[in-house]
N, CA and C atoms as a LAMMPS dump frame, in Angstrom:
ITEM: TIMESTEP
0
ITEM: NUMBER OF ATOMS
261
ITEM: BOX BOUNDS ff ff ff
-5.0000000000000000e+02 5.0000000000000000e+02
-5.0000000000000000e+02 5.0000000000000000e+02
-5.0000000000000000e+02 5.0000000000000000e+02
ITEM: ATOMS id mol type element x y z
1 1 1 N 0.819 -1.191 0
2 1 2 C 0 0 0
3 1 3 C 0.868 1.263 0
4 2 1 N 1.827 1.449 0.558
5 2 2 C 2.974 2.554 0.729
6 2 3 C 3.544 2.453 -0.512
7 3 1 N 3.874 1.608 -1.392
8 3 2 C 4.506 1.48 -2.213
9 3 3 C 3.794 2.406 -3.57
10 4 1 N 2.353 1.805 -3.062
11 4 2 C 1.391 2.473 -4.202
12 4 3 C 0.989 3.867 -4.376
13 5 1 N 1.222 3.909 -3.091
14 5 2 C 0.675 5.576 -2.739
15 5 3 C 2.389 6.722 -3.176
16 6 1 N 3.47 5.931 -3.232
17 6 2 C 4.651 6.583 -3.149
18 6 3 C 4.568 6.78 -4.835
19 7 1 N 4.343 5.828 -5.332
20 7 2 C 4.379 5.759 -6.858
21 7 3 C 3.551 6.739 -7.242
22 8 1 N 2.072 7.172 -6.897
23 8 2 C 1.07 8.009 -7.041
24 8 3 C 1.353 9.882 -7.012
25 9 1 N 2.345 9.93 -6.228
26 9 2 C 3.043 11.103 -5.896
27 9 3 C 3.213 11.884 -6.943
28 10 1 N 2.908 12.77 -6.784
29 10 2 C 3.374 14.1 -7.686
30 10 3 C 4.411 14.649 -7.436
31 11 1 N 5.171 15.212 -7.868
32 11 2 C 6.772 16.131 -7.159
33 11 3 C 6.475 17.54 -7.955
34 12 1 N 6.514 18.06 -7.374
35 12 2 C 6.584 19.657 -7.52
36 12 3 C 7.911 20.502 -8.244
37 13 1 N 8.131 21.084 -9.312
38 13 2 C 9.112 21.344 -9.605
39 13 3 C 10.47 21.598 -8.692
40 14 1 N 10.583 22.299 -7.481
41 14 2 C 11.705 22.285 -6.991
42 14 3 C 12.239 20.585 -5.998
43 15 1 N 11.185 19.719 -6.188
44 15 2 C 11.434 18.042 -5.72
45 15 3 C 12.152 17.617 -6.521
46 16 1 N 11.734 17.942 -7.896
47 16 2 C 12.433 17.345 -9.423
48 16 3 C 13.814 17.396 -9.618
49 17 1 N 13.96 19.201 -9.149
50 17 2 C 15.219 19.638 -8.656
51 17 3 C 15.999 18.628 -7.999
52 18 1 N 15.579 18.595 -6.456
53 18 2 C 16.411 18.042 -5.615
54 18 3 C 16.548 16.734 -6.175
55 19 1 N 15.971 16.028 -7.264
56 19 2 C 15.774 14.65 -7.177
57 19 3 C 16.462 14.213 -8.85
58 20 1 N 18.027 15.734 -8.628
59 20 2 C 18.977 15.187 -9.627
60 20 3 C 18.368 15.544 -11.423
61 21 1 N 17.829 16.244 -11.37
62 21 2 C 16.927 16.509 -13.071
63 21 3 C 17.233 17.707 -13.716
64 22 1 N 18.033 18.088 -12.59
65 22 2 C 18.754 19.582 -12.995
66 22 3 C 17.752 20.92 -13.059
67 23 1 N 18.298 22.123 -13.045
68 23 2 C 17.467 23.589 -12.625
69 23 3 C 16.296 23.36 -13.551
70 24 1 N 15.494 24.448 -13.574
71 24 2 C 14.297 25.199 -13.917
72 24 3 C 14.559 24.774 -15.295
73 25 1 N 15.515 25.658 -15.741
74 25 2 C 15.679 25.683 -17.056
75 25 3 C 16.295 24.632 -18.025
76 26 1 N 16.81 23.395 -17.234
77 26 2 C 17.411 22.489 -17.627
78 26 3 C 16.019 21.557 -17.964
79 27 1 N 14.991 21.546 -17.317
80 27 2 C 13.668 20.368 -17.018
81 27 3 C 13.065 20.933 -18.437
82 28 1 N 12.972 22.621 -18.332
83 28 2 C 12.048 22.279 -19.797
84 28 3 C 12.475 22.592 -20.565
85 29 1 N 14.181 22.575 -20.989
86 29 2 C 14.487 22.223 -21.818
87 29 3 C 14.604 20.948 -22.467
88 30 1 N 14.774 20.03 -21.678
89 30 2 C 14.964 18.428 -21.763
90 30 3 C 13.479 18.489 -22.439
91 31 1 N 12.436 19.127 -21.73
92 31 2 C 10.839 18.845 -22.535
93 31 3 C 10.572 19.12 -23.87
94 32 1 N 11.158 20.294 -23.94
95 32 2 C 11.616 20.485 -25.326
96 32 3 C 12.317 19.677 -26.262
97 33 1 N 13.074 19.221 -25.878
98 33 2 C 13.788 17.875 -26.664
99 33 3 C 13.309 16.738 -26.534
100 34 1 N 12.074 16.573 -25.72
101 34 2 C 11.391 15.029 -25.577
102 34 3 C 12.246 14.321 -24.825
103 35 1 N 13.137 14.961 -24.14
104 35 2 C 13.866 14.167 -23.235
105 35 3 C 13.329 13.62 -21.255
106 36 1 N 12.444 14.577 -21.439
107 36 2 C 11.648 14.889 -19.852
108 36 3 C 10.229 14.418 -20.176
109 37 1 N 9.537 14.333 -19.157
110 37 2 C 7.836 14.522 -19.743
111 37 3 C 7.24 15.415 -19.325
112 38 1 N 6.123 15.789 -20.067
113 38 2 C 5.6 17.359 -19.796
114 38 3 C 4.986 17.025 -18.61
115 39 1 N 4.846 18.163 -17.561
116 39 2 C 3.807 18.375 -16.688
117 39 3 C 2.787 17.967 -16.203
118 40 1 N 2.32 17.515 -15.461
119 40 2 C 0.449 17.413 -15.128
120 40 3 C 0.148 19.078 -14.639
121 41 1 N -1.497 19.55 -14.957
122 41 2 C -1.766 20.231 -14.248
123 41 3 C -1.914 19.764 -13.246
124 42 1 N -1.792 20.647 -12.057
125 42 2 C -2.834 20.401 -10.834
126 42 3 C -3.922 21.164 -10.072
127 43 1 N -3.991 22.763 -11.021
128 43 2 C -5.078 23.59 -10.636
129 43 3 C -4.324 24.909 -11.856
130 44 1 N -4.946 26.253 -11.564
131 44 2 C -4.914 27.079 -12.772
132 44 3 C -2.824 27.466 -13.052
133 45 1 N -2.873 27.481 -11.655
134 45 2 C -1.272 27.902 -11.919
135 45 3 C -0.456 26.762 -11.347
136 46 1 N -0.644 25.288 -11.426
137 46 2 C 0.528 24.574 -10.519
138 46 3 C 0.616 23.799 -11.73
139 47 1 N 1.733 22.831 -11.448
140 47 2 C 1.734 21.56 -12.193
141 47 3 C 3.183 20.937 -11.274
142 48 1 N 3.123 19.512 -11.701
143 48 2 C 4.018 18.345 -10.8
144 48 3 C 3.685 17.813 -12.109
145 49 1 N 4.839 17.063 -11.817
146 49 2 C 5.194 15.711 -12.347
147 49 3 C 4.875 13.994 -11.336
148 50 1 N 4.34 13.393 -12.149
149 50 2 C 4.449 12.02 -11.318
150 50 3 C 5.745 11.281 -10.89
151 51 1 N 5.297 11.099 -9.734
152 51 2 C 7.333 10.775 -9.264
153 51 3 C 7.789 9.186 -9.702
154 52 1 N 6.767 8.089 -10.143
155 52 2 C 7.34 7.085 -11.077
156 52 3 C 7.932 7.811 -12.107
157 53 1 N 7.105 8.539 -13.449
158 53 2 C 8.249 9.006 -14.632
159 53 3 C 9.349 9.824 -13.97
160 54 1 N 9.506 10.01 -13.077
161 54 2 C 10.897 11.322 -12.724
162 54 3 C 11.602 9.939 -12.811
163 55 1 N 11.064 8.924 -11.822
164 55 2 C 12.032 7.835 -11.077
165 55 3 C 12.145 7.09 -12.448
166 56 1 N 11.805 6.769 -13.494
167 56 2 C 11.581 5.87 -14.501
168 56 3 C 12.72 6.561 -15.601
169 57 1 N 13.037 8.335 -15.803
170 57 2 C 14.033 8.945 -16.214
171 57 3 C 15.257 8.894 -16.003
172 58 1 N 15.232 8.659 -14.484
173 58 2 C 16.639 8.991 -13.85
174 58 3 C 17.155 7.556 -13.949
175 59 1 N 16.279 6.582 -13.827
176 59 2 C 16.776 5.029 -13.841
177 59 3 C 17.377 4.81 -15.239
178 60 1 N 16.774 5.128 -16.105
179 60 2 C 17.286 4.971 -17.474
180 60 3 C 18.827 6.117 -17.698
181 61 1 N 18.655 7.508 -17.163
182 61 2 C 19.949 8.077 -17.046
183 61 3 C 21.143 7.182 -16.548
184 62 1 N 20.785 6.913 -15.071
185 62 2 C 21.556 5.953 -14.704
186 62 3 C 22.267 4.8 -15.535
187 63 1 N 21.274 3.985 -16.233
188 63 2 C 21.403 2.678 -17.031
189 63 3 C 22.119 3.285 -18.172
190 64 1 N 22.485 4.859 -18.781
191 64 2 C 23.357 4.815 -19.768
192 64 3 C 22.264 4.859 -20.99
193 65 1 N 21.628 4.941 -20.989
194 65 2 C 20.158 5.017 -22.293
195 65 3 C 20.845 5.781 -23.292
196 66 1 N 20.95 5.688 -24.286
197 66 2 C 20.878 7.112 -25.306
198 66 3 C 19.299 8.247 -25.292
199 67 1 N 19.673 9.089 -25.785
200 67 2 C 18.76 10.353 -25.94
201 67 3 C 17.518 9.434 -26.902
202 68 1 N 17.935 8.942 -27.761
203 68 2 C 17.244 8.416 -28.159
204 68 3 C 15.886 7.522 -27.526
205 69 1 N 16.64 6.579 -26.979
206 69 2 C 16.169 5.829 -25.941
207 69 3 C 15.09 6.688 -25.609
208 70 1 N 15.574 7.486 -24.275
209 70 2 C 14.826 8.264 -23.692
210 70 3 C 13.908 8.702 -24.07
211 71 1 N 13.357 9.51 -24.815
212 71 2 C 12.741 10.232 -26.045
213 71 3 C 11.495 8.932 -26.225
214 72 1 N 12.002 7.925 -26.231
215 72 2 C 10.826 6.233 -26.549
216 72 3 C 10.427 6.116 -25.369
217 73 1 N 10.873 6.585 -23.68
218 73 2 C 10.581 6.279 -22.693
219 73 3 C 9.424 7.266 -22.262
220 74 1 N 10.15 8.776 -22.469
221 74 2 C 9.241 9.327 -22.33
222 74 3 C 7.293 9.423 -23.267
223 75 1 N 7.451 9.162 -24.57
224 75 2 C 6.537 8.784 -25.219
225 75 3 C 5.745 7.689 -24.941
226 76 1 N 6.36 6.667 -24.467
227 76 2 C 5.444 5.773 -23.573
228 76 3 C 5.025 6.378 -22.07
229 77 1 N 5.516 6.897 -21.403
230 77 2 C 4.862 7.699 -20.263
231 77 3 C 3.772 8.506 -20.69
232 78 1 N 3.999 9.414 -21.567
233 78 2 C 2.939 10.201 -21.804
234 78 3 C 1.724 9.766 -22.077
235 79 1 N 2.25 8.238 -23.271
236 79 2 C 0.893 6.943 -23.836
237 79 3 C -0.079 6.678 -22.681
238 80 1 N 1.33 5.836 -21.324
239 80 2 C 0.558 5.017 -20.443
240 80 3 C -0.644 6.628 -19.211
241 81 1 N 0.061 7.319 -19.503
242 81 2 C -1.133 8.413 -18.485
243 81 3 C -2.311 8.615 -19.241
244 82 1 N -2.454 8.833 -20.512
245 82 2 C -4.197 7.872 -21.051
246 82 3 C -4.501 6.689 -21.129
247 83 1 N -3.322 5.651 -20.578
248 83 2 C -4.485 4.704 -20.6
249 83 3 C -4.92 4.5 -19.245
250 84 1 N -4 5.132 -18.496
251 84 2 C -4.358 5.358 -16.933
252 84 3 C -3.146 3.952 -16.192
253 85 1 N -2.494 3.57 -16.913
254 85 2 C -1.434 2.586 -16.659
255 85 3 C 0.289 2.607 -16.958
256 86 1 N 0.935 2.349 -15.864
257 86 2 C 2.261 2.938 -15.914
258 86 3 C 2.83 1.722 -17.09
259 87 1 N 4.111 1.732 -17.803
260 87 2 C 5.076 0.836 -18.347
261 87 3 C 5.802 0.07 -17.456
C-alpha cells in the first residue's frame, strides 16, 4: 500500500530539482527535446510531475540510455497516463 501511494506522488518542480533533473531551465528544456515529460496540471497555476516518470528517467539516465532511448521512454509515459497505466 505505501509502495502504491509513493508511486502516485506528484513532485513539484523544486522536488524534481532536488531529485537530480537539474534547474528550472534544464527540465524544460529536456521537454523540449522530448527528453523529460511534460507536466500534469494540478489547478490554474501549478503543475508536478508524477514521481514514477521522474524515477523511470533517472533510472534509465543511470542505465546509460541514449537520448534516443529516452525520447521512446518518455513517449510511452505520456501513452501510459491515457491509458491510466504505468510501463
Amino acid at each position: 500500500m505505501a509502495h502504491e501511494l509513493e508511486a502516485a506522488m506528484i513532485l513539484r518542480r523544486k522536488q524534481v530539482e532536488a531529485a537530480g533533473c537539474g534547474s528550472r531551465s534544464t527540465i524544460y528544456l529536456r521537454i523540449e527535446q522530448g527528453l523529460f515529460p511534460r507536466p500534469v496540471k494540478l489547478g490554474a497555476r501549478a503543475v508536478g510531475w508524477p514521481a514514477r516518470e521522474v524515477a523511470a528517467i533517472n533510472a534509465a539516465r543511470i542505465a546509460g540510455k541514449s537520448d534516443d532511448d529516452i525520447r521512446k521512454l518518455v513517449q510511452r509515459l505520456h501513452a501510459s497516463r491515457c491509458d491510466g497505466a504505468m510501463p
